[in-house]
Structure formats: structure tokens, C-alpha cells
Backbone bond lengths (Angstrom), bond angles and torsions (degrees), N, CA, C in turn:
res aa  C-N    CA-C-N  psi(-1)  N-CA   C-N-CA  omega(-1)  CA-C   N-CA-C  phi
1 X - - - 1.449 - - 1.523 110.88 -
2 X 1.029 111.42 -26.38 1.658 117.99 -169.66 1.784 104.34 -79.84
3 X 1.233 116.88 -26.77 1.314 114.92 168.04 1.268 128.96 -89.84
4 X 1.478 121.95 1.16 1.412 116.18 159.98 1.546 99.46 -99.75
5 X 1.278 123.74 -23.72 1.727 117.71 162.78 1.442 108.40 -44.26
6 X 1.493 127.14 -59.47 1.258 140.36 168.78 1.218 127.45 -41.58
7 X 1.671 108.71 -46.19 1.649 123.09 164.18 1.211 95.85 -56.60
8 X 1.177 137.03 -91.79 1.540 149.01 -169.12 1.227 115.78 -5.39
9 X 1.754 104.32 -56.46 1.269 110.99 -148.43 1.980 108.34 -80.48
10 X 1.819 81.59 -29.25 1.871 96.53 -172.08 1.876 98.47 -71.29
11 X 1.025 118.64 -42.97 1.741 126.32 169.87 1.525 105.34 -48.42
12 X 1.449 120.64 -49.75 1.645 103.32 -175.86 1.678 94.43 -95.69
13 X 1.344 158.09 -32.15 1.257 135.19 129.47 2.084 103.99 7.52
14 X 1.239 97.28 -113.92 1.437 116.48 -167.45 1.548 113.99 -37.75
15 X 1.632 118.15 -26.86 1.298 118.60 176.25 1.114 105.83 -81.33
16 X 1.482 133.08 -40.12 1.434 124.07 -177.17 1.538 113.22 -88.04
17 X 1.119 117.03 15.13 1.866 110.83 167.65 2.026 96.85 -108.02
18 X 0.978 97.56 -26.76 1.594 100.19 165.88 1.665 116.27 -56.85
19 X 1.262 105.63 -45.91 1.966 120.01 160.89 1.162 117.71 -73.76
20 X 1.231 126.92 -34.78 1.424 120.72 170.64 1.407 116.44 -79.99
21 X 0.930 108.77 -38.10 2.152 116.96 -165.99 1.517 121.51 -90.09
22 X 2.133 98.99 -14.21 1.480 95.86 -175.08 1.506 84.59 -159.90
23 X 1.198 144.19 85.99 1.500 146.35 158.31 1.303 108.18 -56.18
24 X 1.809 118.03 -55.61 0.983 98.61 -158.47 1.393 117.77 -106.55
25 X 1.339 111.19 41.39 1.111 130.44 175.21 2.026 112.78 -122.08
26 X 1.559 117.93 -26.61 1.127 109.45 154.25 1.702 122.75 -85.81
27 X 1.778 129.64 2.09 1.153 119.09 131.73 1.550 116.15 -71.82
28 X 0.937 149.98 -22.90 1.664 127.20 162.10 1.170 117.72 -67.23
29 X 1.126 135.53 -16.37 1.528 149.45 176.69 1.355 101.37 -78.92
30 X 1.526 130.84 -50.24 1.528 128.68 173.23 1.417 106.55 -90.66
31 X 0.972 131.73 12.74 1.497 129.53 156.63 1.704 89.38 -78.77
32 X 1.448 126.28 -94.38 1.083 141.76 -173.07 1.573 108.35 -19.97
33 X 1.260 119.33 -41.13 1.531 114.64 -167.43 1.639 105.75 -93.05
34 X 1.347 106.40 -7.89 1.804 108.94 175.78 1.630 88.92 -73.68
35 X 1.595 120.85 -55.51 1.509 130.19 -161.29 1.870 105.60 -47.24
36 X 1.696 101.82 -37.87 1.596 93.47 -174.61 1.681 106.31 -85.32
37 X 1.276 99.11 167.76 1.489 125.93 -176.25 1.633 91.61 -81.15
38 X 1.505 91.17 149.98 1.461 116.47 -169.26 1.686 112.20 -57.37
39 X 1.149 108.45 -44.18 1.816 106.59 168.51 1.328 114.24 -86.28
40 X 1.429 130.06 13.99 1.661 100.35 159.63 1.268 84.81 -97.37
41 X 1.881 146.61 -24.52 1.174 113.97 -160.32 1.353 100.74 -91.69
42 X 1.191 136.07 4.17 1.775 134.30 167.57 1.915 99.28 -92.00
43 X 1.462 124.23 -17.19 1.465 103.88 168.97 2.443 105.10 -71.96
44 X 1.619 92.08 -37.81 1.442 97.44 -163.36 2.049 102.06 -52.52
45 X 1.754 88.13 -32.37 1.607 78.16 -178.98 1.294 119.67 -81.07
46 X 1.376 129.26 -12.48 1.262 151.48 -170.73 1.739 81.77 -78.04
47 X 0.824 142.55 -60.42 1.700 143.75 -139.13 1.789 96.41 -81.97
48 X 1.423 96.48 -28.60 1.702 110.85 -154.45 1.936 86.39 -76.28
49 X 1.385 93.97 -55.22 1.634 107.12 -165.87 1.805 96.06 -49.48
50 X 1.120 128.62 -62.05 1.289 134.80 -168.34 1.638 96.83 -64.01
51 X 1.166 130.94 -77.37 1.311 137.61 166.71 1.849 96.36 2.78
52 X 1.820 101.74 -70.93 1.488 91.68 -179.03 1.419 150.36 -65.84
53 X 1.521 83.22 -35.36 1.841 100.23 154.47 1.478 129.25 -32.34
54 X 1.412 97.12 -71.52 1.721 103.19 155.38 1.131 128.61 -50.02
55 X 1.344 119.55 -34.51 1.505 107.39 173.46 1.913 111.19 -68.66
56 X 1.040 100.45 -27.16 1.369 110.09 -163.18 1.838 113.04 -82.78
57 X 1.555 105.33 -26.91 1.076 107.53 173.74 1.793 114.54 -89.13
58 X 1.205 97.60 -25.91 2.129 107.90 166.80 1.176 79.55 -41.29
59 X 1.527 118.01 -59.45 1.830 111.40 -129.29 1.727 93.51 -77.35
60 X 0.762 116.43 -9.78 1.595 120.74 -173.64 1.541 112.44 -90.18
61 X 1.130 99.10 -52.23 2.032 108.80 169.15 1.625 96.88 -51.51
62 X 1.118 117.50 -35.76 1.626 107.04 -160.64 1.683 106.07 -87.69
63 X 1.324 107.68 -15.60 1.386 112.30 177.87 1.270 113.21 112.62
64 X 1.229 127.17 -10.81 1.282 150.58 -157.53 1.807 110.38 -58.22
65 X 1.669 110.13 -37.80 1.210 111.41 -165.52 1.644 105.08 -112.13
């Protein structure tokens, strides 16, 4: 339990310096993702989800978790 507390916390970490450090650059990012069609932005999350997996299982081979 303590490591999805940990997940959690580093995800709203990194999401909220993304709002603080570049606003108007995560509205051009949701401009852009209104512009695409509904399945490339469910492949981008599909890519994101796997993207993390791997990161998460590196971090595990390395001892990390």
C-alpha cells in the first residue's frame, strides 16, 4: 500500500509542477488533444500506461521497489 501512496504522490508532484512551471503550454497540449480523434488519444494513453509499466518494472530489476 505504501507504494501506490508513493506512486500517487510522485504523479501529483510531477503533474502539478507541469501547472505551475508551464500553464500555457499544458493548455496547448489540451487544445491539441481536443483536435485528435478519440482513438489516437486512447492509443497515446495506451502507450503512456505501458511506457509506465516498464518504467516500473526497470525500477524493480534494479531493486528499487
Amino acid at each position: 500500500m505504501s507504494f501506490v501512496l508513493l506512486a500517487l504522490g510522485l504523479v501529483l508532484i510531477v503533474e502539478g509542477l507541469a501547472y505551475a512551471l508551464a500553464p500555457s503550454l499544458v493548455e496547448r497540449m489540451l487544445e491539441i488533444l481536443r483536435s485528435l480523434p478519440a482513438s489516437a488519444v486512447r492509443q497515446v494513453g495506451l502507450l503512456t500506461i505501458v511506457s509506465g509499466l516498464i518504467l516500473v518494472w526497470i525500477a524493480f530489476q534494479l531493486g528499487i521497489g
